[in-house]
N, C-alpha and C positions, 0 to 999 in steps of 0.2 A: 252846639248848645253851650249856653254859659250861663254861669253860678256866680254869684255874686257876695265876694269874702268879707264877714262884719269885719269892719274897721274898729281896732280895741283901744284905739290912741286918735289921734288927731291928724291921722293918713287919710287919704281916700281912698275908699275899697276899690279895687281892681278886678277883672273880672277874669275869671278862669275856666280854660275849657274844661269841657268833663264828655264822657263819650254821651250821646241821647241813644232810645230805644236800638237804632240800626247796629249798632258797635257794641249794646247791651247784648243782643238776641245773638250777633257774630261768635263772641266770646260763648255765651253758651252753646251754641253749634259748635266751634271749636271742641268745649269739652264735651260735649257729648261723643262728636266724632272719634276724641281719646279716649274715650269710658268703650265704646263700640269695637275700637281697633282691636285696644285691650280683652276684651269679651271674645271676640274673635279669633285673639293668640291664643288663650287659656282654653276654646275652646278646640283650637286645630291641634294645641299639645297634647288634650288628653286624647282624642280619637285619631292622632297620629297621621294630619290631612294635612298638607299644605297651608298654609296661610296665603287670600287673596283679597286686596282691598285694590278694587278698581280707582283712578283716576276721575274719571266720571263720577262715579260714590263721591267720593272727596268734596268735586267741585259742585253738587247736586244740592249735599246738605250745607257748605256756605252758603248759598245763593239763596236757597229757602229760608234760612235763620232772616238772612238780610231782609228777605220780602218780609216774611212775617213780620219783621224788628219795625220795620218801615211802616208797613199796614197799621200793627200795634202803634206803634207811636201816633201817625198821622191824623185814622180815622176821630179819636178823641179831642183833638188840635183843631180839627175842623169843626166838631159841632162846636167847641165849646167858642169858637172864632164868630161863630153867629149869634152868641147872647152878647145881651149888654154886660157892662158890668154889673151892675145891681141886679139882675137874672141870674148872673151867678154864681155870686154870693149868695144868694138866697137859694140856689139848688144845692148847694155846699153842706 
């Protein structure tokens, strides 16, 4: 996806990536996965159990961030790819 930088001088704006939904959704499944690990230290410390963060787990909630991120992003891209433009400015 790319953004498009106001030119503030007599440049011509250039366009920059920026991550869209799927690499949105990754990063928070990343954090969350850290907020969950962490949950899971603090609580194996106080009740004195091992610590176990499957593999699988790991690769599970990626993959679902990503669907989602995808789904998220996509499903809205499509309808709106079926209005005119003047339908959709007017539903704005």
């Amino acid at each position: 996806m790319l953004s498009w930088a106001v030119a503030t001088d007599c440049t011509i704006a250039r366009p920059r990536p920026r991550p869209g939904p799927p690499g949105v959704a990754l990063a928070g499944g990343v954090g969350g996965l850290a907020l969950g690990a962490g949950a899971v230290a603090v609580a194996s410390a106080v009740g004195h159990q091992p610590t176990v963060l499957p593999a699988v787990a790991v690769v599970g909630v990626l993959v679902t961030a990503a669907i989602v991120g995808t789904v998220a992003g996509a499903y809205p891209a499509l309808r709106a790819a079926r209005l005119t433009p003047t339908e959709a400015l007017r539903s704005a």
